[in-house]
C-alpha positions as CSV (number, residue, x, y, z in Angstrom):
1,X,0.0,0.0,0.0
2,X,2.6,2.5,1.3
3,X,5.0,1.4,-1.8
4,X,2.1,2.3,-4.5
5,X,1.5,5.4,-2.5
6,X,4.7,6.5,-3.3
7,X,5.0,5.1,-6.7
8,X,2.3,7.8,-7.3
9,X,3.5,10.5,-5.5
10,X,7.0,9.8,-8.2
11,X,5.0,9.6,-10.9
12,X,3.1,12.9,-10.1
13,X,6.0,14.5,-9.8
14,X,7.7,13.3,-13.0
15,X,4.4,14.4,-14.6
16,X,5.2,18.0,-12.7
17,X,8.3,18.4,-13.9
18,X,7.5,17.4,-17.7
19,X,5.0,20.5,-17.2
20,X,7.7,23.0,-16.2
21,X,9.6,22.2,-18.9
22,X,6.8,22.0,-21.5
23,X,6.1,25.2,-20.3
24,X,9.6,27.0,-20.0
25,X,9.9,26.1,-23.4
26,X,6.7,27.7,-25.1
27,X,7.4,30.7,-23.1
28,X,11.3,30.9,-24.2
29,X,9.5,30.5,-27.9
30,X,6.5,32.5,-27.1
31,X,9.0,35.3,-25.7
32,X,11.1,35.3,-28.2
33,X,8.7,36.0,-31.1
34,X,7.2,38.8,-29.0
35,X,10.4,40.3,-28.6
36,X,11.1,40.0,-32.2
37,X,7.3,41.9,-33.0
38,X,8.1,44.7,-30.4
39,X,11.9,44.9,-32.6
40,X,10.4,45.1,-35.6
41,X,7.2,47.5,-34.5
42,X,10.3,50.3,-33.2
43,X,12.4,49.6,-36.6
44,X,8.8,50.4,-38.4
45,X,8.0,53.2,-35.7
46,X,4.6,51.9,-35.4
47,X,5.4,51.6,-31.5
48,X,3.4,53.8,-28.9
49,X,5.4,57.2,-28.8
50,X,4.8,56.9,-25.4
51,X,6.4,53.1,-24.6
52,X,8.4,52.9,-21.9
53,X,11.4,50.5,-20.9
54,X,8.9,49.3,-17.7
55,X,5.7,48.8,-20.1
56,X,7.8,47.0,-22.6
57,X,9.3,45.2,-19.3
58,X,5.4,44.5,-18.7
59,X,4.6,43.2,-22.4
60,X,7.0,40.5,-22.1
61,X,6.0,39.4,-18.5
62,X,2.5,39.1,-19.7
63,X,4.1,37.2,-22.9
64,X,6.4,35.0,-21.0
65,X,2.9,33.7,-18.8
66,X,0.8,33.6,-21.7
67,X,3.4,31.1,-23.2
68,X,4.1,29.4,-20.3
69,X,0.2,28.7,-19.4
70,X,0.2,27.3,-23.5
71,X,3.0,24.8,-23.0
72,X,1.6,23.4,-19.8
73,X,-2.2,23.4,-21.8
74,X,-0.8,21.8,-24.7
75,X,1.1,19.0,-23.1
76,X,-2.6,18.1,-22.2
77,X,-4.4,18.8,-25.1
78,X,-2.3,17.1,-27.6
79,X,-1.7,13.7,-25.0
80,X,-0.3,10.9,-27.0
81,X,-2.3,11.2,-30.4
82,X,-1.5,13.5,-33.3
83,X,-5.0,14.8,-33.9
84,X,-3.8,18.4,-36.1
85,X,-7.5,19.9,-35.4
86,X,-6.3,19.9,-31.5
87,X,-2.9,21.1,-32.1
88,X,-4.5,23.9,-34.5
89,X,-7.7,24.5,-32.4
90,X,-6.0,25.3,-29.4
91,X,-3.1,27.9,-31.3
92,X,-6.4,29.0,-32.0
93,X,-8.2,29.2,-28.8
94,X,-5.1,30.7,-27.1
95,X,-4.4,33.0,-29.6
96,X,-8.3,34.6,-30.0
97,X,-8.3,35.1,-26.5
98,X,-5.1,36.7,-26.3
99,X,-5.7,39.1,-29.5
100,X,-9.3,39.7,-28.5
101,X,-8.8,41.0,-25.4
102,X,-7.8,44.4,-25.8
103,X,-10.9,44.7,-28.0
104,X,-13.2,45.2,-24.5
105,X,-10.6,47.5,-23.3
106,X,-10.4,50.4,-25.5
107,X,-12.9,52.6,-26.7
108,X,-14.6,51.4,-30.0
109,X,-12.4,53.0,-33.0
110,X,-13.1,53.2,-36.5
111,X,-9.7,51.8,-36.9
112,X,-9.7,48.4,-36.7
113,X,-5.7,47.8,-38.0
114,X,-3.8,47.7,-34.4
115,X,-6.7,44.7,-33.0
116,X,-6.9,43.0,-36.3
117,X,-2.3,43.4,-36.0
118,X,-2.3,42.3,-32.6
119,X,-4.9,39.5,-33.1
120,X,-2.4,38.3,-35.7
121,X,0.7,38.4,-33.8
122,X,-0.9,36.2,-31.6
123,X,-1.7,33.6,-33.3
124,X,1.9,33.9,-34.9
125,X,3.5,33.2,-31.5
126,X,1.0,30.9,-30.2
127,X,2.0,29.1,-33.7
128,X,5.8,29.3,-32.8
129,X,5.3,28.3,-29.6
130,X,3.2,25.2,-30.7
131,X,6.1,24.6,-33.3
132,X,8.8,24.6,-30.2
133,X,6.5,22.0,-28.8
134,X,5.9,19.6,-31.5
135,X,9.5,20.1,-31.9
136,X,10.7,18.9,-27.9
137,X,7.8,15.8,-28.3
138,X,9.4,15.0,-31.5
139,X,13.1,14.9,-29.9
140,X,11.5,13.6,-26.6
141,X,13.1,16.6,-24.6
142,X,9.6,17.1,-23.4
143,X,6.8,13.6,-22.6
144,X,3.5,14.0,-24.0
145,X,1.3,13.2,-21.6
146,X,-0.1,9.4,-21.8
């Protein structure tokens, strides 16, 4: 009894730790494309004139969770089959919610560009991060969950 308690208790924690690094690794990827997008929207100067160091700061905290939470999700989502309308549904899910939200938060605009642009870099680094993902399964760096 006491020996299949703790054959659990290993197993839950091996199943822990294949969730941190599931999701270390789609927020390293999820990070790294946001950084990029921030990059390129200050080379374009279509940045916020009034951007600071601690918002930017801010954007990537938010980004590094957001891809975090995604890697852990994932890991369950995809489990041991390769089903692409899961993989794709939840870049999908993840990456609506993310790009939708600032839609209830500013004042209706005629100018629809920034949602529709932010909305779409989203989904791009929900999509990265997915890739990173598939990627560590493929290499086994990362255990789908059985």
């Amino acid at each position: 009894m006491v020996a299949l308690w703790l054959e659990e208790l290993e197993n839950l924690q091996l199943e822990r730790i294949e969730s941190l690094k599931a999701g270390l690794l789609a927020s390293s990827a999820f990070c790294g494309a946001d950084a990029a997008i921030l990059s390129l929207h200050y080379w374009l100067d279509i940045a916020a004139p009034t951007e600071t160091i601690a918002s930017l700061g801010v954007k990537l905290a938010i980004a590094a969770v957001s891809g975090f939470l995604f890697g852990i999700t994932y890991r369950y989502i995809v489990r041991s089959d390769n089903n692409s309308h899961l993989q794709e549904g939840a870049v999908l899910a993840f990456g609506l919610v993310r790009g939708l939200a600032p839609v209830n938060q500013a004042p209706f605009e005629a100018n629809y560009w920034p949602w529709f642009l932010f909305g779409v870099e989203s989904l791009f680094c929900f999509f990265l991060a997915r890739l990173a993902m598939d990627w560590a399964f493929r290499h086994q760096w990362v255990k789908r969950m059985d």
